[in-house]
Structure formats: structure tokens, C-alpha cells
N, C-alpha and C positions, 0 to 999 in steps of 0.2 A: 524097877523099885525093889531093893533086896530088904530084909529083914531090919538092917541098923538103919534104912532109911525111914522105914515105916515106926521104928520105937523114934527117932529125933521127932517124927510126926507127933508122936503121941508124948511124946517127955523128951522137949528139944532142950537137951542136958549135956549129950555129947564132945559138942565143942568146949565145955565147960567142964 
């Protein structure tokens, strides 16, 4: 679990 997985947890924005 690194860091950009845990913020898409909390604000799944990423793929977006």
C-alpha cells in the first residue's frame, strides 16, 4: 500500500 494508493482510498480522483 504506497502513498497514491492510500489518497485514491480517500479521494479516488486519480484515474480521473
Amino acid at each position: 500500500n504506497f502513498p497514491l494508493d492510500l489518497a485514491a482510498v480517500e479521494a479516488p480522483s486519480t484515474n480521473e
